[in-house]
RORO-749841 format. One line per field, with one value per residue (C-alpha): x, y, z; residue in one letter; residue number from 1. Coordinates in steps of 0.1 Angstrom, whole numbers, plus 5000, padded with zeros to 4 digits. Each point is the difference from the previous one (the first is absolute). Layout:
c1: c(X, ...)
c2: c(Y, ...)
c3: c(Z, ...)
residu: c(a, ...)
num: c(NUM, ...)
END
This chain:
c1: c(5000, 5031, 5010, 4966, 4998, 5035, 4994, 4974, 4974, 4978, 4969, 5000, 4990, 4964, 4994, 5017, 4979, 4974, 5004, 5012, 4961, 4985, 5023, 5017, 4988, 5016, 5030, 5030, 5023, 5036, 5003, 5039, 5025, 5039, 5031, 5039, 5019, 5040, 4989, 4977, 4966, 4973, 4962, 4977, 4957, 4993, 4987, 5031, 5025, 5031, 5006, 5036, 4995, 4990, 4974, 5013, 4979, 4965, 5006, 4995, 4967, 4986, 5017, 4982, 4971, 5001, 5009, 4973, 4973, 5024, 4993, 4960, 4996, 4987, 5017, 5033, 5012, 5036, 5017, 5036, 5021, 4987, 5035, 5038, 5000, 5032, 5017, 5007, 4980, 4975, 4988, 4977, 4967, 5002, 5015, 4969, 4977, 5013, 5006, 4961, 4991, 5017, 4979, 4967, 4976, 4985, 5009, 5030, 5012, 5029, 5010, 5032, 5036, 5009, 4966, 5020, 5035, 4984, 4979, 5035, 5018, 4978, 4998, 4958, 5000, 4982, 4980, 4983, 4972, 5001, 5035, 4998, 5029, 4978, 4994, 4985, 4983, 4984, 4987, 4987, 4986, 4984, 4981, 4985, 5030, 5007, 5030, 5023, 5010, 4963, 4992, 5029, 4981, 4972, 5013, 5017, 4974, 4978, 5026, 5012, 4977)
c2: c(5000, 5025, 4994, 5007, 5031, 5011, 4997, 5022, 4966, 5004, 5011, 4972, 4975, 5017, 4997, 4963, 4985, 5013, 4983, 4972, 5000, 5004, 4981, 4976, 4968, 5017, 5009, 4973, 5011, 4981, 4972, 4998, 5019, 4999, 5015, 4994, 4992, 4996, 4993, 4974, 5005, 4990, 5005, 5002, 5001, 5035, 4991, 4990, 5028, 4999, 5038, 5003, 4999, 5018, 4985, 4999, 4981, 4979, 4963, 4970, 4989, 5038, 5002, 4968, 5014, 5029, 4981, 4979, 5024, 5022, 4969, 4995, 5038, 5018, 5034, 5010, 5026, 5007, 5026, 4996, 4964, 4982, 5003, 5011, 4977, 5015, 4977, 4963, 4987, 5027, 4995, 4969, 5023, 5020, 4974, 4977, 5029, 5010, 4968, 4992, 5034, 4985, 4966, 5019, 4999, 5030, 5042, 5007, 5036, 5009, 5035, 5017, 5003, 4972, 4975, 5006, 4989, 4967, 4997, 5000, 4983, 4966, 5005, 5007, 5033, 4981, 4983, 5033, 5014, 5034, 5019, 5035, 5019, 5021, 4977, 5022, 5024, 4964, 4990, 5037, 4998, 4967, 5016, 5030, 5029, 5025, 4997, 5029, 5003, 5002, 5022, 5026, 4997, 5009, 5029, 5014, 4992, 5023, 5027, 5004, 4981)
c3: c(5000, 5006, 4967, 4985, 5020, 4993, 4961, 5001, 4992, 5030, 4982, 4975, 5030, 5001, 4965, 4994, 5033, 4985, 4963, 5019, 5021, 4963, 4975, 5022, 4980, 4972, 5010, 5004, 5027, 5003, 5016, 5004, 4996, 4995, 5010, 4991, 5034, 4991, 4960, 5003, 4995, 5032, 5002, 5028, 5004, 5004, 5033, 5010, 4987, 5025, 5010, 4991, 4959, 4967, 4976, 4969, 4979, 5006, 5007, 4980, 5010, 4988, 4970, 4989, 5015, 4981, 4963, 5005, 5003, 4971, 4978, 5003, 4999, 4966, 5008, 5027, 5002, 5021, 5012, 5012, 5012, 5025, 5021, 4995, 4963, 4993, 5026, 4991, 5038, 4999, 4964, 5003, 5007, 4970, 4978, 5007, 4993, 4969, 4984, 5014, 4977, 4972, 5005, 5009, 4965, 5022, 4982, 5022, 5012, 5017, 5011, 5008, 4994, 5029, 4980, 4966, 5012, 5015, 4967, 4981, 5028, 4998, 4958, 5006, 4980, 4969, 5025, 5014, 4985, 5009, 5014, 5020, 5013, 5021, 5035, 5019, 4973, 4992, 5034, 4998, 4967, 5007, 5037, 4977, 5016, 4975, 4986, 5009, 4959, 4993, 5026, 4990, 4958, 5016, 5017, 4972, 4976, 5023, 5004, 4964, 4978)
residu: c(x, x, x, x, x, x, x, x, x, x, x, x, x, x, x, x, x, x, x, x, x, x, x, x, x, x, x, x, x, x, x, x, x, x, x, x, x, x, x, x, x, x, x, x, x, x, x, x, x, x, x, x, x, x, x, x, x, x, x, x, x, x, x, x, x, x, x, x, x, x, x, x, x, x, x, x, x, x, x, x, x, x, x, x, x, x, x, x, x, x, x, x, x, x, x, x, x, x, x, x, x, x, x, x, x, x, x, x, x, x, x, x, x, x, x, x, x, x, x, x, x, x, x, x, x, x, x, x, x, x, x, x, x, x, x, x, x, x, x, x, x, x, x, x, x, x, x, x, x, x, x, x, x, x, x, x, x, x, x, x, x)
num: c(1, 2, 3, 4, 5, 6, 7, 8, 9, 10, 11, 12, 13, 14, 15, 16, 17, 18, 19, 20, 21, 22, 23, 24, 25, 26, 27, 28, 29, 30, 31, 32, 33, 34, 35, 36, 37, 38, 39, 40, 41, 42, 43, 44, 45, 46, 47, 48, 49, 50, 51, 52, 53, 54, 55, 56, 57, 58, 59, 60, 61, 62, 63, 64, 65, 66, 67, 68, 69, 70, 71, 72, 73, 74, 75, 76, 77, 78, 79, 80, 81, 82, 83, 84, 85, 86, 87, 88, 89, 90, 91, 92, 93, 94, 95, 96, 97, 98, 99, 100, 101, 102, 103, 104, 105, 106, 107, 108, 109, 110, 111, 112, 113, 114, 115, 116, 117, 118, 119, 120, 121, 122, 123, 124, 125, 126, 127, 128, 129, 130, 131, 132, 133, 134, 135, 136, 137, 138, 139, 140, 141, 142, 143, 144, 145, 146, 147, 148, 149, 150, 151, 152, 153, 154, 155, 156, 157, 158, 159, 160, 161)
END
């Protein structure tokens, strides 16, 4: 909670136990996790996450989770690695995931500049139907926000149009 407070994350706990309440059925929280200890990978339940480490990447048993309901799905989209991919004991997360989106017969989009690089990483690029380099401008798009870009058209369509 410190940490949550400290990165300025605080009011998001409102707002996500309250999608939690309403969408909970829907939404697939992880049920491991892993860290690298002296290079080797180790995974724990999330229940039973030992105080002294830093989750780098989901565990095993969620990163099946996850491909599995990536490969009976009709759309996914994604937005950013599931962990620290770029690491040979932290990459298992995102690695299932993307090569589960190049599986998946489901329309596939992936946003962001960190999405891309696993994309190319795991050779999926020809495997994803749509590719965004906007991550967040996605998400944002995607919830209805206005677009910063579209708001500052609008302005200066008002102001010298």
């Amino acid at each position: 909670m410190d940490f949550i407070r400290r990165s300025g994350y605080e009011s998001y706990i409102e707002k996500s136990a309250e999608l939690l309440r309403r969408f909970g059925e829907k939404i697939l929280l992880p049920a491991d996790l892993a860290w690298v200890e002296d290079g080797v990978r180790k995974e724990c339940a999330v229940g039973a996450v030992p105080p002294h480490i830093g989750a780098v990447d989901i565990g095993s048993v969620t990163a099946k989770r996850y491909a599995k309901v990536i490969e009976s799905s009709h759309t996914v989209f994604v937005n950013g690695p599931m962990g620290v991919f770029e690491q040979t004991p932290s990459e298992l997360g995102t690695q299932t995931i993307w090569e589960a989106l190049g599986r998946t017969k489901a329309y596939t989009v992936i946003g962001g500049g960190d999405s891309i690089t696993a994309t190319t990483k795991y050779r999926q690029t020809e495997n994803i139907s749509y590719i965004c380099t906007g991550g967040g401008a996605l998400i944002r798009f995607l919830t209805g926000e206005e677009l910063p870009v579209v708001k500052a058209l609008r302005f200066a369509a008002k102001k010298f149009g």
